[in-house]
N, C-alpha and C positions, 0 to 999 in steps of 0.2 A: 806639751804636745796635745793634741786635739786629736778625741780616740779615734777616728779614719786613720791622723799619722801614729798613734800608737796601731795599731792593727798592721798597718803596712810594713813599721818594722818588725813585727810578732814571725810573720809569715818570710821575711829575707829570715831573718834567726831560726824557722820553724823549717826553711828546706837547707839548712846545713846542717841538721840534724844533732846539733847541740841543747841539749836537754838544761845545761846551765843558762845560756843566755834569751832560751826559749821562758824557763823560770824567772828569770829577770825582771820580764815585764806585767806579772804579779806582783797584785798587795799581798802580806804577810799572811793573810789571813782569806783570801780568796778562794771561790769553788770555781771548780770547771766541771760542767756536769755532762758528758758526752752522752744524750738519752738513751742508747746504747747500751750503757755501762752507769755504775752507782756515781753518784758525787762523788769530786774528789777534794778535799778541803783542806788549806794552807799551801803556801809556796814549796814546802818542804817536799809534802806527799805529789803534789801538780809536779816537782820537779823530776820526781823518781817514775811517776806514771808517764813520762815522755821518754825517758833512759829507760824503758823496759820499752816502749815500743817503736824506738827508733833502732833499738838492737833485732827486733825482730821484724820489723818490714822497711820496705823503702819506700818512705813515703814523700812526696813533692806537693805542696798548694800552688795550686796558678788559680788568681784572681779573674773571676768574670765579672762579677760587680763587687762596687765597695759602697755603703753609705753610712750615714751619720744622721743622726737626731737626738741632739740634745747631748748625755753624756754617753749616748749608744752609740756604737757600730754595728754593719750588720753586714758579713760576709758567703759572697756565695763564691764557691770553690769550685775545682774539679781538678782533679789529676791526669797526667798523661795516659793512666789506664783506662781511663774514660769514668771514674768512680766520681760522683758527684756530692755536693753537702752543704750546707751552711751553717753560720756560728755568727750567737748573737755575746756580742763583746761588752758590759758595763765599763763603762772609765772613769776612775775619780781619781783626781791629782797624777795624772801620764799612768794610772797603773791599772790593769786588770783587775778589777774587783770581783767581776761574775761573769761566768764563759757559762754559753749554754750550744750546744752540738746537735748538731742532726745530719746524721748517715745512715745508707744501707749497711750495718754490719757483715751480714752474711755475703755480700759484694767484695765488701774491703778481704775478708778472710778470702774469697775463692780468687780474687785477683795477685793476691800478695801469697797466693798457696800454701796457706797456712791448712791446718787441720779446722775442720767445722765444727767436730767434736767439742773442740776449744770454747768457742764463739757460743754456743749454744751453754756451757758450764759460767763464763761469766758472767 
């Protein structure tokens, strides 16, 4: 798969809210780094940081652009809340090797009515 089509599967697997098939599409050994929040390193830990917050928001990606260069992808997002982001995807051999994030944090928490308090301690 050619990282454009891994990413487009990432994101079907990413709004059913399944933290196992979202991990999936990790190498064993990959980061995701949401600037947001610290690195998160291995499939293992990426898989648990999606299961803690797929339990706690509702979250949906809709696609506004996709692109590819080379073995990158480069995703611009936005949700039906109107929250907006993009994530830049490494891919070697069909698998996520290095995600990197960028969102309004303080957005995501007052959309998804979480505590700020929160958001501000992570």
């Amino acid at each position: 798969m050619t990282p454009k089509q891994v990413v487009r599967a990432w994101v079907k697997a990413f709004n059913t809210g399944d933290a196992d098939a979202v991990a999936g599409f990790y190498h064993e050994h990959a980061i995701n780094h949401q600037v947001a929040n610290h690195p998160v390193e291995g499939r293992a830990a990426i898989r648990e940081m999606f299961a803690a917050e797929f339990a706690r928001a509702e979250m949906e990606c809709v696609v506004e652009n996709l692109f590819e260069d080379g073995d990158w992808a480069i995703l611009e997002w936005r949700d039906p809340s109107g929250l907006r982001g993009c994530g830049f995807f490494h891919v070697e051999n069909g698998r996520i090797k290095f995600q990197r994030g960028y969102f309004d944090k303080l957005s995501f928490y007052r959309t998804q009515g979480l505590p700020l308090e929160q958001a501000i301690r992570e």
